[in-house]
C-alpha positions in Angstrom: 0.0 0.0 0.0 1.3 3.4 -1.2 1.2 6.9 0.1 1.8 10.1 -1.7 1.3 13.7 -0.4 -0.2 15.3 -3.6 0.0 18.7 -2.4 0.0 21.0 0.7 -1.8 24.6 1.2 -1.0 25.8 4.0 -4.4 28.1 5.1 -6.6 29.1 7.8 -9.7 26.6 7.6 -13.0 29.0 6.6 -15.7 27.6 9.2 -18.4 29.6 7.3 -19.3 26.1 5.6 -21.3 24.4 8.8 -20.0 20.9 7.6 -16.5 21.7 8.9 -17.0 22.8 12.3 -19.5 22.6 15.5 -19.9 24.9 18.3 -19.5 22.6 21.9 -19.7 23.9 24.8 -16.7 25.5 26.7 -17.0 23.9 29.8 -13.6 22.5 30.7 -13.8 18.8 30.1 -12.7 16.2 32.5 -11.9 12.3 32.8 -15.5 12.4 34.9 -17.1 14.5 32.4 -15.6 13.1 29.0 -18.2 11.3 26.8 -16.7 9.5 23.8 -19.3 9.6 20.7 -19.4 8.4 17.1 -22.4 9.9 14.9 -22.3 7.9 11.6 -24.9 9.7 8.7 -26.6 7.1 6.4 -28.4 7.6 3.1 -31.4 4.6 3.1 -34.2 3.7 0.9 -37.3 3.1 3.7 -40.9 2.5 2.8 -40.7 4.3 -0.8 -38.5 7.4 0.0 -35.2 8.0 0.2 -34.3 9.2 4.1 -31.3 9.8 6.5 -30.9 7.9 9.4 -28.3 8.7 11.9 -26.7 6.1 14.5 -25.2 7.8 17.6 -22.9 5.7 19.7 -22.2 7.3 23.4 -20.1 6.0 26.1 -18.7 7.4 29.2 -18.6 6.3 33.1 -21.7 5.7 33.3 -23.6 4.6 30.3 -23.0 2.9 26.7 -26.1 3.4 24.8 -27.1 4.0 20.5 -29.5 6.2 19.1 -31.2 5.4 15.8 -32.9 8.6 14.2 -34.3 8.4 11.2 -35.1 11.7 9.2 -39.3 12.5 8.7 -40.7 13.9 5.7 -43.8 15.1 7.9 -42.3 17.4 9.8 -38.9 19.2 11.0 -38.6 15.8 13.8 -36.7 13.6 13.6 -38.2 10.0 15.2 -35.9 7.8 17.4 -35.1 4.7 19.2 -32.6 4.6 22.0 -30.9 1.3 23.3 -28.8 1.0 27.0 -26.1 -1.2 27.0 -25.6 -1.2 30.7 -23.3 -3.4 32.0 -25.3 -5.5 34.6 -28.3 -5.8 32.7 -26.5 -9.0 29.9 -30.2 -9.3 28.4 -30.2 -5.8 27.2 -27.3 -6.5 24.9 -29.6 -8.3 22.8 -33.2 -7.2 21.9 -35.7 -5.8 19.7 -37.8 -2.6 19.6 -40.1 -0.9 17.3 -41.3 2.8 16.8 -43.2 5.1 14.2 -41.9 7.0 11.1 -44.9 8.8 9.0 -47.2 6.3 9.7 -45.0 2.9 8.8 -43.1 0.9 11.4 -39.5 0.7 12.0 -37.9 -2.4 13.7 -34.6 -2.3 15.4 -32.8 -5.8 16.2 -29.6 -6.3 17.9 -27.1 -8.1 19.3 -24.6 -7.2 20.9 -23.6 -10.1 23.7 -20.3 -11.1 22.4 -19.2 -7.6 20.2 -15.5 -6.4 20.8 -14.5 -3.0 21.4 -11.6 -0.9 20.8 -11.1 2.5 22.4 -14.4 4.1 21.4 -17.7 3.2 21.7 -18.6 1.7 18.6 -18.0 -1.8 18.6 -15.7 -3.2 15.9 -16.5 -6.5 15.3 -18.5 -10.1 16.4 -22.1 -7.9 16.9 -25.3 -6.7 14.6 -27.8 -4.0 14.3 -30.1 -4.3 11.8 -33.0 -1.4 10.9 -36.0 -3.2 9.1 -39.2 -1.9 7.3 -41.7 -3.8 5.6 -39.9 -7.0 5.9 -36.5 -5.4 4.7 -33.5 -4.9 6.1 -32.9 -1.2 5.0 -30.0 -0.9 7.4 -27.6 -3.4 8.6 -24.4 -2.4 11.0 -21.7 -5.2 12.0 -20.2 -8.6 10.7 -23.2 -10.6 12.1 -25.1 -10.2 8.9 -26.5 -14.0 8.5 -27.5 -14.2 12.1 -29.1 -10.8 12.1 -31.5 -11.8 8.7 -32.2 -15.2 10.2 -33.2 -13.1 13.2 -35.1 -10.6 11.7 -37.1 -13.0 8.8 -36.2 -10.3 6.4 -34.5 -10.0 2.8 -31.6 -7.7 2.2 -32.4 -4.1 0.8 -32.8 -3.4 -2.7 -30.4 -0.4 -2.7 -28.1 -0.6 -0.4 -27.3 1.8 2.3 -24.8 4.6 2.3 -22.6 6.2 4.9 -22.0 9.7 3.8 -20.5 11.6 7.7 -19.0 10.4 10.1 -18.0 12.4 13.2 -16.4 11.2 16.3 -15.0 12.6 20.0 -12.2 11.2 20.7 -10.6 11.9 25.0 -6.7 11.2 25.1 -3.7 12.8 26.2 -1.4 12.6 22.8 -2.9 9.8 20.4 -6.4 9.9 18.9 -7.6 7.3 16.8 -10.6 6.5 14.2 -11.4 4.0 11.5 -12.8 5.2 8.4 -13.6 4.0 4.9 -13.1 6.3 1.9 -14.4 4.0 -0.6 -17.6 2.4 0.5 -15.8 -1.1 -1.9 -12.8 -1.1 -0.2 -11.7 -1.9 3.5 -11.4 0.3 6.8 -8.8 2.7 7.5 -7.0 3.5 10.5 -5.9 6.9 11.3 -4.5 8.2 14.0 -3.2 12.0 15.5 -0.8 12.1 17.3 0.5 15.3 19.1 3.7 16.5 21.7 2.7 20.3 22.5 5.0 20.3 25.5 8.8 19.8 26.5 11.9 21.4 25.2 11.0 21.1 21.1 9.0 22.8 19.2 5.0 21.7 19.0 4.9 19.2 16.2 2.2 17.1 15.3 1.9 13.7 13.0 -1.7 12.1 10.9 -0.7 8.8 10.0 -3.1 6.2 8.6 -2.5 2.5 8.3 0.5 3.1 10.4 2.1 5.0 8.0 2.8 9.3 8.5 0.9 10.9 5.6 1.6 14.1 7.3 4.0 15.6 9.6 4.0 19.3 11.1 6.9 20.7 12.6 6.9 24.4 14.3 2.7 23.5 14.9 2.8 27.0 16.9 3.0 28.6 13.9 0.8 26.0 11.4 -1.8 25.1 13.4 -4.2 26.0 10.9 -4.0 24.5 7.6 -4.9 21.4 4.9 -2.6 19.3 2.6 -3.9 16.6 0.1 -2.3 13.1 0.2 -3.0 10.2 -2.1 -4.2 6.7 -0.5 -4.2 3.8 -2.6 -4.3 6.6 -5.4 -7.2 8.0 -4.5 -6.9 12.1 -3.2 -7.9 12.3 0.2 -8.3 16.5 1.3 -6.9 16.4 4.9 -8.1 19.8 7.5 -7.1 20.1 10.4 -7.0 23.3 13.7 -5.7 22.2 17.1 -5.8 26.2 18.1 -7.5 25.6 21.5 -4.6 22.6 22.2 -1.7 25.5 22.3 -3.7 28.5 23.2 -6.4 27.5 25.4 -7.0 26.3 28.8 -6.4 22.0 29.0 -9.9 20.6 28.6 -11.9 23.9 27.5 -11.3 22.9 23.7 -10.7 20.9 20.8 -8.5 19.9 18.1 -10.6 19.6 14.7 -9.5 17.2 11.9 -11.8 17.0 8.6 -10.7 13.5 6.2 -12.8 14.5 2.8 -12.1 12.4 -0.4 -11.6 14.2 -3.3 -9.3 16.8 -4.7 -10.0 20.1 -4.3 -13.0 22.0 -5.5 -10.5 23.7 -8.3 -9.3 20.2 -9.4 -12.9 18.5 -9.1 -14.2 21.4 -11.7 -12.2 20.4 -14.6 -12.8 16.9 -13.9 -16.4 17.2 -13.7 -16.3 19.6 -17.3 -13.6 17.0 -18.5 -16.9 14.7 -18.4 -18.8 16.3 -21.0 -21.9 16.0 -18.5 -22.6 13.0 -18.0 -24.9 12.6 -15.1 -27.8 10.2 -15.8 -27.4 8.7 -12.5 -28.0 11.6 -10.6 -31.0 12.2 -12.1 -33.0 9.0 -12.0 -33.9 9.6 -8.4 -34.7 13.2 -8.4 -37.0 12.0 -11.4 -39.0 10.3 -9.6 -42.1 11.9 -6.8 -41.8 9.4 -4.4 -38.1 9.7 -3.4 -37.0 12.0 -1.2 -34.1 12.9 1.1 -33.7 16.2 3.1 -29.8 15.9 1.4 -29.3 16.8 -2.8 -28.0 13.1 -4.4 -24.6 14.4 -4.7 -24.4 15.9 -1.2 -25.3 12.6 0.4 -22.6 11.3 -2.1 -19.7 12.8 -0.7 -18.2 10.8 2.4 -17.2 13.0 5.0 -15.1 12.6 8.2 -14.5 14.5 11.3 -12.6 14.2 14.5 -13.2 16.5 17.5 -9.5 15.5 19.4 -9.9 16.5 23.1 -6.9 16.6 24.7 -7.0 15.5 28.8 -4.4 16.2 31.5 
């Protein structure tokens, strides 16, 4: 596996554009406090329409719990199911629940008994969740996917479903990790930041994925705004990142922001997309059609994007 950096632009990060940044709260945060969470997007085909649902995995002292929202075309609420994982209660790591969407039912299964861990709270591997409608499995999350549709009685979905964001909070003292895939056909990748900010050098900070450095800032003091595009398995990957608040603020009132967005730059993807000629028949066939819908434009939900809120603890 290969790595190229393609090009670097050194620039302050514009957080006009909402996707790249969210206001939290400036509370100092502390080991007690610190709530680790993964939001994944998805783009799924329920009951006729085309909708988001969002998965929200939450862990911290006291609690390990998902949230499965899923987007209604009704009105400006969003209806959801909310499952506790508490650790004395072994029965509630597998179950079923069902609740309302626009009229038509929404069935959540799970299983999560024997599901493996790694730092954050989304479990990696050996568990299932699946989301079913009308006898469909319109959403299905983990490697358990024949025991989840013997479970649930139901076929797979027509079209599958797409994960277009991923954000994640991520409590450490140097190293911050994630897994992320950039290409929905091809595997996982692991990325992690890692950071030293204190001692007799000079800041520096490194983004390595796969266990390889893609990117490596020296004299961070100075550069801790800024993007650079690296290649990964030959495919451009826009890197962002802003670690102000780790220099400049008080430990624990802020956080590092990284945004992982594939795709070359808007400049490049312009005379790629005229290069074309036009040719965007797919996009079209499901705007075409009345009865698909999605509170996202086709080629917004398209774009796969990452983002890491790294919160450093003393």
């Amino acid at each position: 596996m290969s790595y190229w950096i393609a090009s670097s632009r050194a620039q302050s990060l514009s957080y006009s554009d909402p996707r790249l940044a969210q206001r939290l709260t400036d509370d100092p945060v502390t080991h007690k406090t610190a709530q680790s969470t993964v939001t994944c997007m998805y783009r799924t085909h329920i009951g006729g329409y085309w909708r988001n649902v969002t998965v929200l995995w939450c862990k911290n002292l006291m609690n390990h719990a998902v949230t499965i929202s899923v987007d209604s075309i009704e009105n400006d609420f969003n209806q959801s199911c909310k499952i506790d994982f508490k650790p004395w209660h072994f029965w509630s790591k597998k179950g079923y629940k069902a609740f309302d969407v626009d009229g038509t039912q929404i069935e959540v299964y799970w299983d999560l008994r024997l599901a493996k861990f790694s730092s954050g709270p989304e479990p990696c591997s050996d568990f299932y969740v699946a989301l079913v409608c009308e006898e469909e499995v319109v959403l299905l999350l983990g490697d358990y996917k024949k025991k989840a549709y013997k479970r649930t009685k139901s076929r797979p979905a027509l079209v599958e479903a797409v994960m277009f964001n991923k954000k994640e909070h991520v409590f450490n003292k140097k190293a911050f990790s994630t897994r992320a895939r950039f290409n929905q056909r091809r595997e996982e990748h692991e990325i992690v930041v890692e950071s030293s900010t204190s001692g007799p050098r000079d800041p520096e900070m490194w983004i390595s994925i796969d266990g390889i450095v893609v990117i490596h800032i020296r004299n961070l003091q100075w550069k801790f705004r800024g993007n650079q595009t690296i290649l990964v398995n030959k495919q451009p990957i826009q890197v962002f990142w802003d670690v102000h608040a780790w220099l400049f603020c008080t430990p624990g009132s802020g956080h590092g922001v990284f945004i992982f967005k594939p795709g070359a730059p808007d400049s490049d993807s312009d005379k790629e997309e005229g290069s074309r000629g036009g040719d965007g028949d797919s996009d079209d066939c499901s705007s075409s059609n009345s009865r698909y819908y999605s509170t996202l434009s086709h080629s917004q939900a398209s774009e796969f994007c990452l983002f890491l809120y790294a919160w450093k603890l003393e």
